[in-house]
LUMZAVO-227285 format. One line per 3 residues: number of its first residue (from 1); for each residue x, y, z of C-alpha. Coordinates in steps of 0.2 Angstrom, whole numbers, plus 2048, in hexadecimal, padded with zeros to 3 digits. Each point is the difference from the previous one (the first is absolute). Example, Ala and Ser with C-alpha at 12.3 -4.5 7.8 and 13.67 -1.06 7.14 Angstrom:
! residues 2
1 = 83E:7EA:827 ~ 806:811:7FD
//
This chain:
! residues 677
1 = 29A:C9F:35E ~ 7F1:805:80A ~ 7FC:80E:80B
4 = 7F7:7F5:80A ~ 80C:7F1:804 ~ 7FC:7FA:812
7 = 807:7F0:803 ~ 7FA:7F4:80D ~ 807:7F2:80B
10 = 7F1:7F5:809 ~ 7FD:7F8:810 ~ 7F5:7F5:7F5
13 = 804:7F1:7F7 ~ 7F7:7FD:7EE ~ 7F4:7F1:802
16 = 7F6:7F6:7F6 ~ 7F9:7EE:7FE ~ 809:7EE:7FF
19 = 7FD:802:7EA ~ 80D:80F:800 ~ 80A:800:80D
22 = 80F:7F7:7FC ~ 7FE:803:7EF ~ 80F:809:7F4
25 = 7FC:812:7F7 ~ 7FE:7FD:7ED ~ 80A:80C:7F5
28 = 7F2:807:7F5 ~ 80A:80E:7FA ~ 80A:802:7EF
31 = 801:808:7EF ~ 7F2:7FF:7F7 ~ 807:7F6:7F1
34 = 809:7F4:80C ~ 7F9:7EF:800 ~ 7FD:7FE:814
37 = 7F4:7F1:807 ~ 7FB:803:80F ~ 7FC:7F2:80B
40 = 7F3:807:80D ~ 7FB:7F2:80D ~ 7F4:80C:80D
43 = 7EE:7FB:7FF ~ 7F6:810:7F5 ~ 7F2:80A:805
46 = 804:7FC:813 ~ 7F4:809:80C ~ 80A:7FF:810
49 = 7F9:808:812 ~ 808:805:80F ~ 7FC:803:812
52 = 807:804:811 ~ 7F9:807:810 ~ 80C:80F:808
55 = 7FE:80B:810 ~ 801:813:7FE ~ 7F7:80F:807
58 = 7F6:80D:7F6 ~ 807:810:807 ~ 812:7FE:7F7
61 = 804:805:7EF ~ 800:7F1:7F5 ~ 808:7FA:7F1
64 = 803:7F1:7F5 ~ 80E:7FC:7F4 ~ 7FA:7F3:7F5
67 = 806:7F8:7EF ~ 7F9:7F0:7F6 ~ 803:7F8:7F0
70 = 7F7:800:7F5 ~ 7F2:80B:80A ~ 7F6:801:811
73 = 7F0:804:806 ~ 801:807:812 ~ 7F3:7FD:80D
76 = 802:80A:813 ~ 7F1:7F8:80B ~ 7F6:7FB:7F2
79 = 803:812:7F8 ~ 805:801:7EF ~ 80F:80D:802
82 = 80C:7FE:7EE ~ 805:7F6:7F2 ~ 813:801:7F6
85 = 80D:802:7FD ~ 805:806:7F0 ~ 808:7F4:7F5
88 = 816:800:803 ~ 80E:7F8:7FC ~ 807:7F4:80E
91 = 80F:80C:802 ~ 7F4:80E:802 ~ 7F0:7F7:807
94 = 7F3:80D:808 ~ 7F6:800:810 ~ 7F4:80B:807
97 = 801:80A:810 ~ 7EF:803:806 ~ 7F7:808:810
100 = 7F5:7F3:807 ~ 7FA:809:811 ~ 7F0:803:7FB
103 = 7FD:7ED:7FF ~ 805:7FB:811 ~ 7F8:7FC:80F
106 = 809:7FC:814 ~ 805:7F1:801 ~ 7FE:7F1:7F2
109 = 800:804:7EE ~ 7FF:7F7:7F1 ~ 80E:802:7F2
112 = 7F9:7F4:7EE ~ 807:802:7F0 ~ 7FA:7FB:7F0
115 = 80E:7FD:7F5 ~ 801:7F9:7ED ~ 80E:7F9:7F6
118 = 7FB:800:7EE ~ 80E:7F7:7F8 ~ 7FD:804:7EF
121 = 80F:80A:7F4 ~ 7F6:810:7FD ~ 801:813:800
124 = 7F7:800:813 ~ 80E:7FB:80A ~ 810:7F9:803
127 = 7F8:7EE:7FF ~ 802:7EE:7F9 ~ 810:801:80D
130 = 7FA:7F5:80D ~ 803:80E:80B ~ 7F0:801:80E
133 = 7FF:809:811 ~ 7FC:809:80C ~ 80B:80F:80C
136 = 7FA:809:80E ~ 804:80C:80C ~ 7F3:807:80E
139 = 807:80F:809 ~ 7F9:809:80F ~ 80A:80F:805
142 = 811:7FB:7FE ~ 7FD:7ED:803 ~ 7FD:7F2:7F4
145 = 7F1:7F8:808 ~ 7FE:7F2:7F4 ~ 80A:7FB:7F0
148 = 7FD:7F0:7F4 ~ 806:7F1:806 ~ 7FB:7ED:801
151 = 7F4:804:80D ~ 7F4:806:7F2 ~ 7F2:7F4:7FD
154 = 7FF:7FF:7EA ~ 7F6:7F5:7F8 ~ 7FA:801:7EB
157 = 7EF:807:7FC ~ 7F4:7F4:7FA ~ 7F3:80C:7F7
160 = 80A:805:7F1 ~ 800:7F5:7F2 ~ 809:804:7EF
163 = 7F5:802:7F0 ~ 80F:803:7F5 ~ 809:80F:7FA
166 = 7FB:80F:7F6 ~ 80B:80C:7F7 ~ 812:7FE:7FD
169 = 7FE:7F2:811 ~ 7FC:811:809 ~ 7F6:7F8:80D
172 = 7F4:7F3:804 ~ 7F0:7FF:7FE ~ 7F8:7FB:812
175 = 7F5:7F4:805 ~ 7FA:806:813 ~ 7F6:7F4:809
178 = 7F8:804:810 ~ 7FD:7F7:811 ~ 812:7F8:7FE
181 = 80B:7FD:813 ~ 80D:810:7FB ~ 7ED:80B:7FD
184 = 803:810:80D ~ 811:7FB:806 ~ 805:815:804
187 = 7F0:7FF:80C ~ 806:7FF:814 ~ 7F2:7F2:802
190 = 809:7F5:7F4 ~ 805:7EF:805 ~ 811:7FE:7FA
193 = 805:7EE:80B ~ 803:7F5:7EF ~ 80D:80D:7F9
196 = 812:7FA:800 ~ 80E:80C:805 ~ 807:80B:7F4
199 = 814:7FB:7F9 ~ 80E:80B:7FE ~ 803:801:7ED
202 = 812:7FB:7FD ~ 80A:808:7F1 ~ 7FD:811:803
205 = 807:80D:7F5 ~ 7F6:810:802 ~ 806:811:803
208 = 7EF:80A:809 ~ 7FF:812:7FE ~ 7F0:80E:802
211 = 7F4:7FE:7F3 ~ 804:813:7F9 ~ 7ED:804:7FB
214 = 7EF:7FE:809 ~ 7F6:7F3:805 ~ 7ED:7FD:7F3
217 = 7F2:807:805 ~ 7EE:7FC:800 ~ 7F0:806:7F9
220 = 7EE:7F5:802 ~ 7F7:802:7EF ~ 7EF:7FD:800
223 = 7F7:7F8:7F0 ~ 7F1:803:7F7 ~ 7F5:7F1:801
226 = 7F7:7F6:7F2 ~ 7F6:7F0:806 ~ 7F9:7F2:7F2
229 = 7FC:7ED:804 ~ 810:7FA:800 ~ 80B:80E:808
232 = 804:810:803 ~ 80D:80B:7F6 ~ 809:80F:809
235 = 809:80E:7F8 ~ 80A:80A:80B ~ 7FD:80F:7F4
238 = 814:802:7F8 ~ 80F:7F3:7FF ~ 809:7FD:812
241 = 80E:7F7:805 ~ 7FD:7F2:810 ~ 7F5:7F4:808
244 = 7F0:7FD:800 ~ 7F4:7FB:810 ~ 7F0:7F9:802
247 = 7F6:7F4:80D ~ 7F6:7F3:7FA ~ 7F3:7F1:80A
250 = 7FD:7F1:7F6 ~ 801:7EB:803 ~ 811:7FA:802
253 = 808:800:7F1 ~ 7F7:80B:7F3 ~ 80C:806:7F4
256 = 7FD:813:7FD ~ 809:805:7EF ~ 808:810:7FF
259 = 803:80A:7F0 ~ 80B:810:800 ~ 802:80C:7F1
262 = 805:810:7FD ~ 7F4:803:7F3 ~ 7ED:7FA:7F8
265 = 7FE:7F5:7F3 ~ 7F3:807:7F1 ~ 7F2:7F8:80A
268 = 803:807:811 ~ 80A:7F0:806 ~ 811:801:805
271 = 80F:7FF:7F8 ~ 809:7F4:80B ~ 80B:7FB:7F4
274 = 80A:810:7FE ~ 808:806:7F2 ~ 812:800:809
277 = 7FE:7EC:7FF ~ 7FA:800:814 ~ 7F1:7F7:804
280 = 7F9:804:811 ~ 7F5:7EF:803 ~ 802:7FB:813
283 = 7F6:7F6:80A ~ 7F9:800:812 ~ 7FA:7F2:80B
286 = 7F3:802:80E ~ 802:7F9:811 ~ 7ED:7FF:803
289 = 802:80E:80E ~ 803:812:7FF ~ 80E:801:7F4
292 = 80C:80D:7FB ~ 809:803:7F1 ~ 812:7FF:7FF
295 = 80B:803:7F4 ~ 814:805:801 ~ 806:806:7EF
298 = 7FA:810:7F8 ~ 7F9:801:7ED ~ 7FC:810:7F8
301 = 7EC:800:7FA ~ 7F1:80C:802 ~ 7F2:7F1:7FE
304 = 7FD:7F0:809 ~ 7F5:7F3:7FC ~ 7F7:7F3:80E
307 = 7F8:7F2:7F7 ~ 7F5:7F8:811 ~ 7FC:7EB:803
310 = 7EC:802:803 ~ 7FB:802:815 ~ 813:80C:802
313 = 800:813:804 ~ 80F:80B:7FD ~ 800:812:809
316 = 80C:80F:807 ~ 80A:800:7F0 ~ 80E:80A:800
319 = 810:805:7F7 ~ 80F:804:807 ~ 80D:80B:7F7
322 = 810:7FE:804 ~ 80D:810:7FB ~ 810:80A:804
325 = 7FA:80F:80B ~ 7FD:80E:7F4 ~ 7FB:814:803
328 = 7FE:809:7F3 ~ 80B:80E:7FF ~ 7FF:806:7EF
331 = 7F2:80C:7F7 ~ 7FE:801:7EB ~ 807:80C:7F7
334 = 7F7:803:7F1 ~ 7F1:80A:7FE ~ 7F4:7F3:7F4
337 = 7F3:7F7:809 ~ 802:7F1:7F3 ~ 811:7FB:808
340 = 7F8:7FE:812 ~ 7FA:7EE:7FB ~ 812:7FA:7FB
343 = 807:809:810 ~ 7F3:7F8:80B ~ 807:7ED:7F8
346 = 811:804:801 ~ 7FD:803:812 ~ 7F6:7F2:804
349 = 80A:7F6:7F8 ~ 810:805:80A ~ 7F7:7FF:810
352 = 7F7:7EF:7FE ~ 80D:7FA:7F4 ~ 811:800:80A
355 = 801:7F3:80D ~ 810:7FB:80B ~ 80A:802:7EF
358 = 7FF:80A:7F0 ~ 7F7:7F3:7F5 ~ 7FC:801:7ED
361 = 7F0:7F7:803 ~ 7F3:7FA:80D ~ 7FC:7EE:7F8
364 = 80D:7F8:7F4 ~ 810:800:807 ~ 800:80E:811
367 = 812:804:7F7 ~ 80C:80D:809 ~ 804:805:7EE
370 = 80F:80D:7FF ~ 7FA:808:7EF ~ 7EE:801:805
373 = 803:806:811 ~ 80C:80E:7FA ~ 7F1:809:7FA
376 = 7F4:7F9:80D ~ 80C:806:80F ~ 801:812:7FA
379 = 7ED:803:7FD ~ 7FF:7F7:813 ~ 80C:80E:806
382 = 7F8:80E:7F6 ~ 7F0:7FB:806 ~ 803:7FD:814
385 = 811:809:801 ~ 805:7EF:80B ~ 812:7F6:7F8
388 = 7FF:7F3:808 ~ 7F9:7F6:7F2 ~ 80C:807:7F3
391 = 80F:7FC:80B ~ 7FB:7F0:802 ~ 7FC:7FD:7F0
394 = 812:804:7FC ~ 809:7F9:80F ~ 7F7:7EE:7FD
397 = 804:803:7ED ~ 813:803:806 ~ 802:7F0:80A
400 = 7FE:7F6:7F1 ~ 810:806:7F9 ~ 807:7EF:80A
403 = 7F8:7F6:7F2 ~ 805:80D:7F2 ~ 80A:80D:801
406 = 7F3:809:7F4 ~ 7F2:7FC:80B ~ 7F1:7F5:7FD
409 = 7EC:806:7FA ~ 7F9:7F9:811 ~ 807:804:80F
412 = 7FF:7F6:812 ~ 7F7:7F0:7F6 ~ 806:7EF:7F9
415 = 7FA:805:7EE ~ 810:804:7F7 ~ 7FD:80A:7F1
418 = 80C:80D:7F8 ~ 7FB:80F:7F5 ~ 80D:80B:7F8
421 = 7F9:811:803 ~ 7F7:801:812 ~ 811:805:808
424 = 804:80E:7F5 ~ 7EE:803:802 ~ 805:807:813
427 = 80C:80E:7FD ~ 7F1:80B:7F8 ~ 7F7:7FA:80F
430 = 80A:806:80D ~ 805:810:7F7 ~ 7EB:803:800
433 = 801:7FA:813 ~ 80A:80C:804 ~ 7FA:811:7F6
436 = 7F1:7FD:809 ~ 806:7FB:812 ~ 812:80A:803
439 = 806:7EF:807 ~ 813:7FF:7FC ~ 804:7F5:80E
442 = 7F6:7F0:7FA ~ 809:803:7EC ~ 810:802:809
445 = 7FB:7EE:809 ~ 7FD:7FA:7F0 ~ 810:805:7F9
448 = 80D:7F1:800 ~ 7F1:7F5:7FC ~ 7FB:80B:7F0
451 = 812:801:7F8 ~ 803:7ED:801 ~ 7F1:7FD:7F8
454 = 805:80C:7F1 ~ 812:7FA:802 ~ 7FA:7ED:7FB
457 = 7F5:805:7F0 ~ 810:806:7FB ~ 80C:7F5:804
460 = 7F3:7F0:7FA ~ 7F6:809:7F3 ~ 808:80F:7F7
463 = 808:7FD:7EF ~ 810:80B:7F8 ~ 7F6:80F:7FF
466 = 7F7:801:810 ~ 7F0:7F7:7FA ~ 7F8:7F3:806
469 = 7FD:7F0:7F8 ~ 801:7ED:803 ~ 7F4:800:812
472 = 800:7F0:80A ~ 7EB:809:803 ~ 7F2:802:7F9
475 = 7FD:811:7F9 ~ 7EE:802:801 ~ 7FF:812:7F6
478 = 7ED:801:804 ~ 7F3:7F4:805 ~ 7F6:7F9:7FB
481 = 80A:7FA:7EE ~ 7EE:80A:7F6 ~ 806:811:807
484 = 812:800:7FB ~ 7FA:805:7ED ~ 80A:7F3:7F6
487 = 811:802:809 ~ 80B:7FA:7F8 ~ 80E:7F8:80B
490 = 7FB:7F0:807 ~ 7FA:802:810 ~ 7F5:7F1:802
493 = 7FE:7FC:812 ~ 80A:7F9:80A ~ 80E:800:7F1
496 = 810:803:803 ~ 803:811:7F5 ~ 80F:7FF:7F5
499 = 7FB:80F:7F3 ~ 807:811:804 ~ 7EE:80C:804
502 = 7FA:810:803 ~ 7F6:7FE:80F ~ 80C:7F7:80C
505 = 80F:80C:7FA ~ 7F5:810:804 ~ 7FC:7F8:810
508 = 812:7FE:804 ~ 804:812:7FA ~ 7F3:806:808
511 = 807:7F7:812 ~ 812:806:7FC ~ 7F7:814:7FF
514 = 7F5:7FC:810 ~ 80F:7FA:808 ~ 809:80E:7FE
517 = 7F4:80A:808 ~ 801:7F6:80D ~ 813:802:803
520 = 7FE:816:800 ~ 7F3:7FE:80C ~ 808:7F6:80D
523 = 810:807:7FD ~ 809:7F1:7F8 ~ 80A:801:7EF
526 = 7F5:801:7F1 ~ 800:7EE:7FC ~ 805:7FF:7EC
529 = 801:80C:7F5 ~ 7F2:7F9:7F2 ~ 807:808:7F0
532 = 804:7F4:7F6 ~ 7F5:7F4:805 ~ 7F2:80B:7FA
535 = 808:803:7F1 ~ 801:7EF:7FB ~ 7ED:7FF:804
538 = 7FD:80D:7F4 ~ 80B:7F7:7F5 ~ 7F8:7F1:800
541 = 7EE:803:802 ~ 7FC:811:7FB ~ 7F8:805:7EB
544 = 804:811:7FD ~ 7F3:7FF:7F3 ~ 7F2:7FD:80C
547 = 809:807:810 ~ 7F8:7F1:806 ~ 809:7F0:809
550 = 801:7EF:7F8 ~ 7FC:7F1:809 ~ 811:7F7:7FF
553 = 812:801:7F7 ~ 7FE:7FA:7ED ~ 7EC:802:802
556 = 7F8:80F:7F7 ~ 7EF:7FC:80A ~ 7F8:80F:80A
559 = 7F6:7FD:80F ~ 7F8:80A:80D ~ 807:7F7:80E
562 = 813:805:7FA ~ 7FC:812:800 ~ 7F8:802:811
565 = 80D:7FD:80B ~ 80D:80D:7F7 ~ 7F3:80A:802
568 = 7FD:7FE:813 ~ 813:803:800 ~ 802:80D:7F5
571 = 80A:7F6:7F6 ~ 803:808:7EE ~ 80E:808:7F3
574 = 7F3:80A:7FB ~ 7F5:810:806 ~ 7F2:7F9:7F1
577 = 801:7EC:808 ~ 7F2:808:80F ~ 7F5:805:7F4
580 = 800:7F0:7F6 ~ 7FF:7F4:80E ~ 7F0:80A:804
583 = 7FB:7FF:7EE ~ 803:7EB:802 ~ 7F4:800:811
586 = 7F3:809:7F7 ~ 802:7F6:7F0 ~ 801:7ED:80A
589 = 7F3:807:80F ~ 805:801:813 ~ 7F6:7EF:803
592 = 80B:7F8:7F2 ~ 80C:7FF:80E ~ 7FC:7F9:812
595 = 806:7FC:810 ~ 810:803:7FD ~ 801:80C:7F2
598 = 7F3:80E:807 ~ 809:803:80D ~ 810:808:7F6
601 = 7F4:80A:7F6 ~ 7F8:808:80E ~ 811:803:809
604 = 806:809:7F1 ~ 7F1:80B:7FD ~ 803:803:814
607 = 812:806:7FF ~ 7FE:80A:7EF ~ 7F1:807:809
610 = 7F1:7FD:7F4 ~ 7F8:7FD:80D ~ 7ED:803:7F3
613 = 807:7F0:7F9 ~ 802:7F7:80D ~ 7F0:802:808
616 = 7F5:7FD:7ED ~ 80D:7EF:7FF ~ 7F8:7FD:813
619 = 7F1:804:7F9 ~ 800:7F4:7F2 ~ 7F3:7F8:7FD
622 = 806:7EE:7FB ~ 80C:803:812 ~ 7F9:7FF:810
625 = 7F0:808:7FD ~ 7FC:7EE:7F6 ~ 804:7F8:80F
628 = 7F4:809:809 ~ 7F3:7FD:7F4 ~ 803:7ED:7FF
631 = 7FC:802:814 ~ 810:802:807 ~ 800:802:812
634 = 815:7FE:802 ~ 80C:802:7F1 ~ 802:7F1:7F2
637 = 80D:7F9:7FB ~ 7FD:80A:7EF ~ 7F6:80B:7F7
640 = 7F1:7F6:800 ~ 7FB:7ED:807 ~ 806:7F9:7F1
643 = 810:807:7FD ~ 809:7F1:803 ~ 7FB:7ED:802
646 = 802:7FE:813 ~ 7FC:812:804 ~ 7FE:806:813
649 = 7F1:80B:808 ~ 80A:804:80C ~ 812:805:7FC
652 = 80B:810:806 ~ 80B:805:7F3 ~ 7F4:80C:7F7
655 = 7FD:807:80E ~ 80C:80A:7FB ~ 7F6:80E:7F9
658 = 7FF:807:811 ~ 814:807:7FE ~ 7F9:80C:7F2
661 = 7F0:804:807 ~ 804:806:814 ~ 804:813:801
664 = 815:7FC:7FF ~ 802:806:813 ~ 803:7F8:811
667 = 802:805:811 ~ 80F:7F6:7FE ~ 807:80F:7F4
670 = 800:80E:80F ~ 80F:7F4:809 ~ 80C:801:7F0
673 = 810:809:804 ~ 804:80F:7F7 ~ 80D:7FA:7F4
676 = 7F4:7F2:7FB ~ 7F1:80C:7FA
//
């Protein structure tokens, strides 16, 4: 399915502690509307550490193949050296292959690794499994110097205690307290004699390939300081995804409360409790010596708040952002100077926003949404002409098939959730992937994997006529339900959607004409011929009256949301149906529409080339430019901070006014092949 499918056998053995290792992998996966309890018996929020001294030389070319579930921390003689992997399936579980020469001395060094099983069923990771490890390979020219075994010294990591969860049991809130035996255990000078020996984890069931895409990389932000009697406040000047660090001296035992928002209060305090239904309150407990922060989960937030125990003193404070490597590679294509704002958050938010996966938001869930990251992926592409993201956005998506053949809304997690429309939404992406990159080879790897996903909406969903109706999935039309202008199919959330609609049948028409693309351009059959299934949706939706589409069969309701997507598609009976859809947008407003319905109407201005249109619906003022004067810093998850009742600061899919707003040429454009251009 992928172009980078590097499989691996290991000399090492995954370990772990005496809690997980003879335990049994819990099935968390199923359809959605399944009732499915899952009877999870590993201890949460487990902070689990590893060390090993190996011999090797510094003059050799060195790497290491390393996995862990759910996630590591790397340590090379007390130097932090990486973090990972990206989230995977157990059949298609990633490591990371990293060159670790620079951080090797003659003689004696120190492997220690930090890993962290979460356990909580979530759209992180594949977790709540009772799966926990570690795997390791050490290679030094062609020989494996060191690989994981019982020899390892693990222990559990004392200084992190739970302060609940936040979000939709995203993460937990940590409680770090300083001074305890596991404090400075990647340090060489680190004694290490009470540790027990690791154990082989029993029940195995991975398959270990190459993480496809690039390790994080890091940035130190540096705050602007304000002081008052019982604390200091930092803002680190915009929104950024990681960890924040700080040293501290106190008496044993002072509690140092720490408040992170990603936004002030009306008074100038912060918003700790975000309006995404996060709140970031965490403690920290002081040793009574020189003490270091240290925290092991990310949050996304621009402020942090220290409220300081009388006789403590709190200094170096530091953020530091985490983020996929980015270069910019694009430049702007239009000529007004207003639109420079909304390019500079598109882009900021693409390169502090996209992490080891393409995520909808920073804070609520850290999903791996399909839908979302359609859009997110291209703008990504457009933006650092690099794939790697969109294709692994796809290929993780793909995988999920094993669970439903019509793939699920988050991909490589233990969340399962279904939504009717964000595989179709795929086919338009590729077809855009490829106008602007030439690459036939990854569509033709998609291929196979593309038709059976068409081939079951038909088979489970498509009625006499070619419709479809009767979805065991939520149709979610546009969110949130206040932007979808009165639709009138039911399409409340997570509902199964029984009523024959416009929007999940233009969807599907609009797969089925993508999908035929496809097939010319890598030389396949064309895949079906779509007459009469577009017929019947003219049939059935469209009032020759209006030239407009109704929402649903035996409805004469008119929304906005049922128009935009023929639209994108160009799909109407008649020459006059253009005009009166543009009529409809002017009518409604393009901000009566959101994260789901702007993006059709820009697509459709951009292939009928009003491209004046285009750019004064980008320069709307109720669009992004009130984001930006509501102090955006990364795109929200709407048009404003209220637009919905648990909006995100920090969330990428708007980000996708970047598409429409780059010049519409890459380098990647000069490497077509002639019959493509």
């Amino acid at each position: 399915m992928t172009i980078n499918n590097v499989q691996r056998t290991f000399h090492g053995k995954w370990i772990t502690i005496d809690d997980f290792c003879a335990l049994t992998p819990v099935n968390v996966f199923h359809r959605q509307l399944e009732t499915c309890h899952i009877n999870s018996l590993g201890p949460q929020n487990s902070h689990i550490l590893f060390r090993k001294w190996f011999d090797a030389t510094n003059d050799k070319q060195t790497y290491i193949y390393i996995s862990a579930d759910d996630y590591y921390k790397l340590y090379i003689n007390g130097h932090f050296v990486c973090q990972g992997p990206a989230p995977g399936y157990p059949f298609h579980y990633y490591y990371n292959k990293v060159d670790i020469t620079p951080y090797l001395r003659n003689g004696r060094n120190l492997i220690a690794v930090h890993s962290y099983y979460q356990g909580l069923i979530n759209r992180v990771w594949v977790s709540g499994d009772d799966r926990h490890g570690l795997i390791l390979d050490i290679e030094q020219g062609n020989q494996i110097i060191l690989a994981s075994d019982e020899s390892f010294l693990c222990t559990r990591h004392t200084g992190f205690e739970p302060l609940g969860t936040i979000g939709y049991s995203t993460q937990f809130m940590e409680k770090y307290v300083s001074g305890t035996s596991c404090e400075g255990f990647e340090k060489t000078d680190y004694e290490d004699r009470h540790w027990q020996n690791a154990r082989l984890r029993q029940n195995t069931d991975y398959d270990l390939y190459e993480q496809p895409s690039k390790m994080l990389v890091f940035e130190e932000i540096q705050p602007t300081l304000s002081r008052d009697d019982q604390g200091i406040t930092a803002d680190f000047g915009a929104i950024y995804v990681g960890n924040l660090y700080a040293e501290a001296t106190g008496a044993p035992g002072d509690r140092i409360a720490i408040f992170a928002a990603q936004e002030l209060e009306e008074d100038n305090s912060l918003r700790w409790k975000l309006r995404c239904n996060c709140e970031y309150k965490e403690e920290w407990i002081l040793s009574g010596g020189e003490d270091t922060l240290n925290q092991f989960d990310y949050k996304a937030f621009r402020y942090v708040r220290f409220d300081i125990p009388e006789g403590c003193t709190i200094h170096n404070i530091s953020l530091k952002a985490r983020h996929y490597p980015f270069e910019l590679k694009a430049v702007p294509g239009f000529q007004d100077e207003e639109l420079m704002p909304i390019w500079n958050l598109c882009v900021n938010s693409i390169k502090y926003g996209v992490q080891e996966v393409i995520q909808d938001c920073m804070d609520r869930e850290k999903g791996n949404y399909l839908g979302d990251g359609c859009y997110t992926a291209l703008a990504h592409y457009v933006l650092t002409q690099d794939a790697s993201m969109l294709k692994k956005l796809l290929d993780d998506s793909f995988r999920s098939s094993f669970i439903n053949k019509g793939l699920m809304t988050c991909a490589a997690c233990s969340f399962m959730q279904e939504i009717a429309e964000y595989p179709l939404m795929v086919y338009h992406m590729l077809v855009r992937y490829y106008e602007l990159s030439g690459d036939r080879e990854y569509l033709d790897t998609c291929y196979d994997t593309l038709t059976d996903i068409l081939d079951y909406y038909k088979m489970t969903y498509a009625q006499e006529n070619g419709l479809l109706c009767n979805l065991d999935k939520w149709c979610i039309v546009e969110w949130p339900p206040n932007y979808q202008g009165d639709y009138a199919a039911n399409v409340s959330e997570g509902r199964v959607c029984t009523d024959m609609h416009s929007v999940i049948n233009a969807h599907y028409i609009g797969a089925l004409m993508c999908m035929n693309q496809i097939s010319e351009i890598t030389g396949h059959p064309k895949y079906c011929d779509t007459t009469s299934v577009i017929k019947a949706f003219y049939d059935t939706f469209y009032d020759p009256d209006s030239k407009l589409f109704r929402d649903m069969k035996g409805c004469d309701h008119i929304s906005l949301i049922a128009n935009v997507f023929p639209f994108m598609y160009g799909l109407y009976p008649d020459e006059n149906t253009e005009q009166a859809i543009l009529n409809l947008i002017e009518n409604k407003g393009f901000t009566s529409v959101m994260l789901f319905g702007a993006y059709p109407i820009l697509e459709g201005l951009r292939r009928t080339k009003k491209k004046d249109l285009m750019y004064r619906y980008l320069n709307d003022e109720n669009a992004w430019k009130k984001m930006l004067r509501e102090g955006a810093t990364t795109t929200f998850e709407g048009w404003s901070k209220d637009a919905k009742w648990n909006t995100s600061l920090f969330h990428l899919t708007l980000s996708y006014a970047a598409l429409f707003l780059f010049d519409g040429t890459l380098a990647a454009d000069t490497n077509k092949h002639t019959e493509d251009m």
